[in-house]
Legacy VTK file of the C-alpha trace (Angstrom):
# vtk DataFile Version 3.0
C-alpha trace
ASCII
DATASET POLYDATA
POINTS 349 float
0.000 0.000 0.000
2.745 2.645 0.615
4.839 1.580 -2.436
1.166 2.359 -4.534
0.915 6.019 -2.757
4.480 6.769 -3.002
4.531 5.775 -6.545
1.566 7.862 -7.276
3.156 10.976 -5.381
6.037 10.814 -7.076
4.115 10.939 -10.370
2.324 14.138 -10.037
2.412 17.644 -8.422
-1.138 17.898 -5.776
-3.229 20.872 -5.431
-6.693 22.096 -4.056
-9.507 21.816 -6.425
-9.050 23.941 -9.541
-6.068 25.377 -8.463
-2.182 26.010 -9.332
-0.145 25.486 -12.703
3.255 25.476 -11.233
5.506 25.421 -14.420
4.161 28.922 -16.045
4.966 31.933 -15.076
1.950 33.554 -15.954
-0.392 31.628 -13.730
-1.877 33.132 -10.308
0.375 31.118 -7.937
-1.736 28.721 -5.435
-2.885 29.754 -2.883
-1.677 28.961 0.672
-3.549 26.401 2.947
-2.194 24.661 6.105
-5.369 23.600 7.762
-5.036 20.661 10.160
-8.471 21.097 11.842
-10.009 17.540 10.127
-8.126 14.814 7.449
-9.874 16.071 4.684
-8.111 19.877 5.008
-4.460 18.068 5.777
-4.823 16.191 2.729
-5.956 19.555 0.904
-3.032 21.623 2.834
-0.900 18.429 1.432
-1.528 19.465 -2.060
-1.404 23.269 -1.360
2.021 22.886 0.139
3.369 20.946 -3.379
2.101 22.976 -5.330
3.449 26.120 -4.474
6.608 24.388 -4.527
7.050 24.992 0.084
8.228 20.779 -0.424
9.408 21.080 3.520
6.126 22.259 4.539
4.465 19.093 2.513
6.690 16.640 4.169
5.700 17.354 7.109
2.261 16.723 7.135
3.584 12.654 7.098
3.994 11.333 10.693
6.906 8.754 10.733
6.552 7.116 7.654
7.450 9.473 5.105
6.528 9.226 1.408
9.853 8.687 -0.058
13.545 7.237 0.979
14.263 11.248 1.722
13.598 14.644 1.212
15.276 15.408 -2.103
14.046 12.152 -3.868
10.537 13.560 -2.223
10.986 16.782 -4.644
12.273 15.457 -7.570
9.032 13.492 -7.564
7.462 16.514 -8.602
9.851 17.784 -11.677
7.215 16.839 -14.674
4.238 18.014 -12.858
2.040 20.881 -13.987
-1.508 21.588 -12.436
-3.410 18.707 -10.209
-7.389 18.950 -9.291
-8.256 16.988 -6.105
-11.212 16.122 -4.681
-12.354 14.114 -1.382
-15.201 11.924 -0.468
-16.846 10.885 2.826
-14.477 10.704 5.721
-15.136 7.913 8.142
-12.848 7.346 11.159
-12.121 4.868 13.963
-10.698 5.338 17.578
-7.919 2.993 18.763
-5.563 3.290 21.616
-5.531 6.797 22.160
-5.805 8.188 18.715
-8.664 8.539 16.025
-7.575 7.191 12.230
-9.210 9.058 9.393
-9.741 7.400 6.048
-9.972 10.141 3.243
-11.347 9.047 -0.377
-9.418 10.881 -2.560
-9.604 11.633 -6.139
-6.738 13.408 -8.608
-6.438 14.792 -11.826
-2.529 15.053 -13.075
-2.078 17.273 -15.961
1.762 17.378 -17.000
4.043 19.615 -18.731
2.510 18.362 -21.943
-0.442 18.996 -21.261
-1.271 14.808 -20.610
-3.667 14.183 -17.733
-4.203 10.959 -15.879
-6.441 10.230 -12.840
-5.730 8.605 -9.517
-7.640 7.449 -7.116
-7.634 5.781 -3.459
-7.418 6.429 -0.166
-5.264 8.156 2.482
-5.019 7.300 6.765
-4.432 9.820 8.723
-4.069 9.375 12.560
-4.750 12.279 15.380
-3.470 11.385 18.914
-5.562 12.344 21.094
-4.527 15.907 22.292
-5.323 16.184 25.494
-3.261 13.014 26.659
-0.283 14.421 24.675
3.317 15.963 25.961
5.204 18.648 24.495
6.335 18.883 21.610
2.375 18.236 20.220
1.933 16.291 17.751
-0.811 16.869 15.275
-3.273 14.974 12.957
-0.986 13.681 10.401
-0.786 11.366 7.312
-0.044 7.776 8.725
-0.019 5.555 4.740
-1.654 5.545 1.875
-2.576 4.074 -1.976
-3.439 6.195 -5.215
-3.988 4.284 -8.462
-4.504 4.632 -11.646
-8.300 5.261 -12.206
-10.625 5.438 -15.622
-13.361 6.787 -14.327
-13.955 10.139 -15.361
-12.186 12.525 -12.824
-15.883 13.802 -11.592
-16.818 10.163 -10.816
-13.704 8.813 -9.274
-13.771 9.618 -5.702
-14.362 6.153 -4.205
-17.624 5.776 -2.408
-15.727 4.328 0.541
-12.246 3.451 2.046
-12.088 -0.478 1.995
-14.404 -3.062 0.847
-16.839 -2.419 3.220
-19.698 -0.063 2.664
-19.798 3.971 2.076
-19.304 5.044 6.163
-22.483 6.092 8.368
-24.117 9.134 8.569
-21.650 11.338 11.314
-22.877 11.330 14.430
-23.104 15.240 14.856
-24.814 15.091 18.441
-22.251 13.027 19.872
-19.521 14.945 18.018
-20.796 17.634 19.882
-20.649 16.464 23.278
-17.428 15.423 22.982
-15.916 18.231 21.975
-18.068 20.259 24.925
-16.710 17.338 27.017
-12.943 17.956 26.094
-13.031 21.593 25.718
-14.631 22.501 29.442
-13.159 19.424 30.758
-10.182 18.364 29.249
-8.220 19.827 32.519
-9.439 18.636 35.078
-10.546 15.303 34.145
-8.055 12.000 34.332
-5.984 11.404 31.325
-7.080 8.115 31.420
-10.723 8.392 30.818
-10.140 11.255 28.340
-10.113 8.763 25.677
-12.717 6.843 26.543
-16.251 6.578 24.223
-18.895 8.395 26.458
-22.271 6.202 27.222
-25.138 6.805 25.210
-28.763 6.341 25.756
-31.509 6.855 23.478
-35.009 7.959 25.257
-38.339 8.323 24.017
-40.608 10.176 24.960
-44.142 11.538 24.775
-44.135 15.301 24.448
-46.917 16.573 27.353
-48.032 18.988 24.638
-48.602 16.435 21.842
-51.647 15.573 20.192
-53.165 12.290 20.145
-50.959 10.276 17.191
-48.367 12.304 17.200
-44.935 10.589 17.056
-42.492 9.893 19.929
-39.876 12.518 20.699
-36.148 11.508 21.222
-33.419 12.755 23.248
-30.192 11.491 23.611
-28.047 11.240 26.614
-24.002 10.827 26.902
-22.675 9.657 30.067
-18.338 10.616 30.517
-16.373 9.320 32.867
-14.452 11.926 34.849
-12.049 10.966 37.763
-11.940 8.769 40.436
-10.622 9.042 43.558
-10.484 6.730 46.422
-13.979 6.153 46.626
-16.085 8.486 44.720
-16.140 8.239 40.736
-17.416 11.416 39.203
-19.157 11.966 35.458
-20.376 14.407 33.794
-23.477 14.664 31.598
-24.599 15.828 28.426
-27.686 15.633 26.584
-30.080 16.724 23.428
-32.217 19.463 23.263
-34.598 20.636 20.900
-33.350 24.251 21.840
-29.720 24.432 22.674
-28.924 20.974 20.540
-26.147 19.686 23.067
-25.743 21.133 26.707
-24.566 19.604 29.733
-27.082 18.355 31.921
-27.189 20.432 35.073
-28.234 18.671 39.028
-30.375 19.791 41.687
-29.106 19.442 45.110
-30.765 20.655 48.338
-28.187 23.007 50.296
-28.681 21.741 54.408
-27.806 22.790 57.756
-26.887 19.765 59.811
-26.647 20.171 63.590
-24.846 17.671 65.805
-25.044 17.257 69.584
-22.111 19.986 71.284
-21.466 21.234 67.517
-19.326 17.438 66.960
-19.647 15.254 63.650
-19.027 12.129 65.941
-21.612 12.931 67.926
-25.679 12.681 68.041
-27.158 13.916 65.186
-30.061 16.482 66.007
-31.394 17.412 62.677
-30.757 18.370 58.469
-32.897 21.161 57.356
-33.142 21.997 54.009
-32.187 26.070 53.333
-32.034 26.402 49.911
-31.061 24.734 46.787
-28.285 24.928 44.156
-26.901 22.810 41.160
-24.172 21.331 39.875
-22.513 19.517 36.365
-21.101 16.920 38.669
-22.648 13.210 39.250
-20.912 11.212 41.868
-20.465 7.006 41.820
-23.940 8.330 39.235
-25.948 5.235 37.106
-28.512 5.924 34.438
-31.649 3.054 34.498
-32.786 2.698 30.898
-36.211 1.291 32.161
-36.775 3.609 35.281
-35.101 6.290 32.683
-33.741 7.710 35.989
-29.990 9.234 37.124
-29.285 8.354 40.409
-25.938 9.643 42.600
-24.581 8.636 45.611
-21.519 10.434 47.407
-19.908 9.159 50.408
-18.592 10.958 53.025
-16.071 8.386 53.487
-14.930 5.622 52.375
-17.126 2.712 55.068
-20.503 4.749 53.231
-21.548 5.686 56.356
-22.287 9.040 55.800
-23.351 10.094 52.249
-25.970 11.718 50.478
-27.889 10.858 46.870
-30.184 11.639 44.437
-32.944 10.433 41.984
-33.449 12.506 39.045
-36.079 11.529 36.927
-37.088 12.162 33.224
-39.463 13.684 32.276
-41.364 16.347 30.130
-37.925 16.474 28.010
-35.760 16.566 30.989
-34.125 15.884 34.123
-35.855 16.316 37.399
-34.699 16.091 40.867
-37.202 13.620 42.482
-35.634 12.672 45.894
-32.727 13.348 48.071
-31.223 11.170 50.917
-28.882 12.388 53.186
-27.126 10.378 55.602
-25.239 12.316 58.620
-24.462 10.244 61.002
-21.146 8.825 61.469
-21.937 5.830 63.137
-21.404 3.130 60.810
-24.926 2.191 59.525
-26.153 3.183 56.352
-29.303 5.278 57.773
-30.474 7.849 55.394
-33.140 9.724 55.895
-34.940 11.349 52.937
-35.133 15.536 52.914
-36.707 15.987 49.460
-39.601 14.043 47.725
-41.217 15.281 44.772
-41.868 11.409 43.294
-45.875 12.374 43.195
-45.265 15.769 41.175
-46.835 16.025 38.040
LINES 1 350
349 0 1 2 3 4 5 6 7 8 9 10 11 12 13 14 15 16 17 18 19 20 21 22 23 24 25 26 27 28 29 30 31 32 33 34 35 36 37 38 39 40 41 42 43 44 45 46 47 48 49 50 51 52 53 54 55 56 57 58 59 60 61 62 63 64 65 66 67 68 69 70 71 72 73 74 75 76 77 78 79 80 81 82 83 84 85 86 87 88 89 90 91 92 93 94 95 96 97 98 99 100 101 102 103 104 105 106 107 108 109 110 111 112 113 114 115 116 117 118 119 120 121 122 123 124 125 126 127 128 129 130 131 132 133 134 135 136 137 138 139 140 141 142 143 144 145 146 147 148 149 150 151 152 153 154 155 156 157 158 159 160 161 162 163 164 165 166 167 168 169 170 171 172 173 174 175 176 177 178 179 180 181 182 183 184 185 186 187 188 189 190 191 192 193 194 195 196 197 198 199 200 201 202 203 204 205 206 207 208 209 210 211 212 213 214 215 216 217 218 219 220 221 222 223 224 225 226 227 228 229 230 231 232 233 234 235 236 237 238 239 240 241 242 243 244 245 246 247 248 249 250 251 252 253 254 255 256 257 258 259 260 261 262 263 264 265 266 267 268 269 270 271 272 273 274 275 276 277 278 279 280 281 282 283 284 285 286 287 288 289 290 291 292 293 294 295 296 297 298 299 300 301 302 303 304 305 306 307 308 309 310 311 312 313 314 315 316 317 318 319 320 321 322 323 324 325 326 327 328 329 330 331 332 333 334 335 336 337 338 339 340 341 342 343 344 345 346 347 348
């Protein structure tokens, strides 16, 4: 496979679509692109690079395995090359180990000095590490290997509908692309390397909307569960989910704010009483499970690590979202698991 796309790259110059005769003197020169913000644009930035003859630039976008035995065979590659038209097809991509690979159809029409034109066709990999588990110096998405061939197909109708043998890829999945990025980007500090990686949970829940009219269809939101941290005894996770307003936001948690009161002002004493003085929320869920048939998020935090003391909650769904239902608290450090509930709204509307 890389002695087909290093045969191929040798043969012809690359450029963005329409763009660059590199020989004449005349023509515009192409323009500049170095965009590494998704495969497709490297492989674009690729061709921009040869094109305007910055070969150092072009090399670069190759991780490890570069595309030639070195740099100056990489250039002379390009001697009889004139204009190139490129286009790209679906990208699909795959997370393994750390990273996310990128397959890129591609598509190329070579035009040489003589004005000959062939088309190529195939497919390129591409590989992103995942950033936030990187060290200096950062490495970015790159092109990992790839194979162009020789293609009759018209240059229009020669983008292959897939990379592989397996069918064209699905449909992106823009809501969970979403919530991952919200995920890394608000989180990506203060959440363990190790689960930064990790696929979130997701839950599909249907729903009947309390406006709708008799045979109306069900309503569907989406829910993505990500592992956070963990610490000695409490995991914590943090939630996103659809909306038919905002599209993705994080899911936000009721909690009762209490006054506890222990005999001569001691936790190790009696407890006397937890009174309820106001309420706030919060993006965290602590040791939190979601029941797909209940279609409720509960949490539990403990105190320490025996469980003795702790406090929960239910959060139901309903009406489109999350509700806070009920609210346990246990305080009392004296080695039974006694809660006693301070909030009950299970027989609200």
């Amino acid at each position: 496979m890389r002695r087909a796309l290093f045969a191929a790259a040798a043969f012809f110059s690359l450029a963005t679509t329409g763009q660059a005769v590199l020989a004449a003197e005349d023509t515009p020169e192409a323009p500049y692109v170095d965009d590494r913000s998704s495969a497709d644009a490297v492989v674009r930035s690729l061709y921009s690079a040869i094109n305007r003859h910055e070969f150092a630039r072009a090399w670069d976008y190759f991780g490890d395995t570069k595309p030639a035995k070195d740099f100056d065979s990489f250039v002379k590659g390009y001697d009889g090359t004139n204009k190139v038209e490129v286009e790209t097809g679906a990208v699909s991509d795959e997370g393994a180990a750390g990273s996310t690979f990128y397959s890129v159809p591609v598509a190329i029409k070579a035009t040489d000095k003589d004005g000959g034109e062939k088309v190529f066709a195939g497919c390129y990999t591409l590989r992103q590490v995942n950033a936030q588990i990187q060290a200096p110096p950062f490495n970015p998405i790159h092109i990992e290997k790839g194979a162009l061939k020789p293609s009759t197909d018209d240059f229009e109708k020669a983008v292959p509908p897939s990379c592989g043998d397996g069918p064209p890829p699905p449909k992106k999945d823009t809501a969970l692309e979403q919530a991952k990025k919200a995920f890394l980007a608000t989180y990506g500090g203060q959440c363990d390397k190790q689960f930064l990686a990790d696929e979130p949970e997701v839950f599909s829940i249907h729903y009947k909307d309390k406006n709708a009219a008799a045979g109306d269809p069900d309503k569907e939101t989406r829910l993505f569960h990500f592992s956070c941290s963990a610490a000695a005894y409490n995991e914590s996770s943090i939630y996103y989910m659809t909306d038919d307003v905002d599209g993705v936001r994080q899911l936000q948690f009721a909690e009762p704010e209490t006054d506890i009161r222990y005999e001569n002002n001691d936790s190790d004493g009696k407890l006397l009483s937890v009174t309820v003085i106001g309420f706030r929320t919060t993006g965290w869920a602590v040791n939190s499970d979601y029941d797909q048939d209940a279609h409720t998020i509960t949490t539990f935090n403990k105190w320490r690590g025996v469980g003795d003391a702790s406090d929960s909650g239910t959060y139901l769904f309903r009406n489109g979202d999350f509700s806070l239902v009920q609210y346990d608290v246990d305080a009392s450090y004296d080695g039974e698991e006694n809660p006693q509930t301070i909030v009950d709204y299970n027989t609200a509307p």
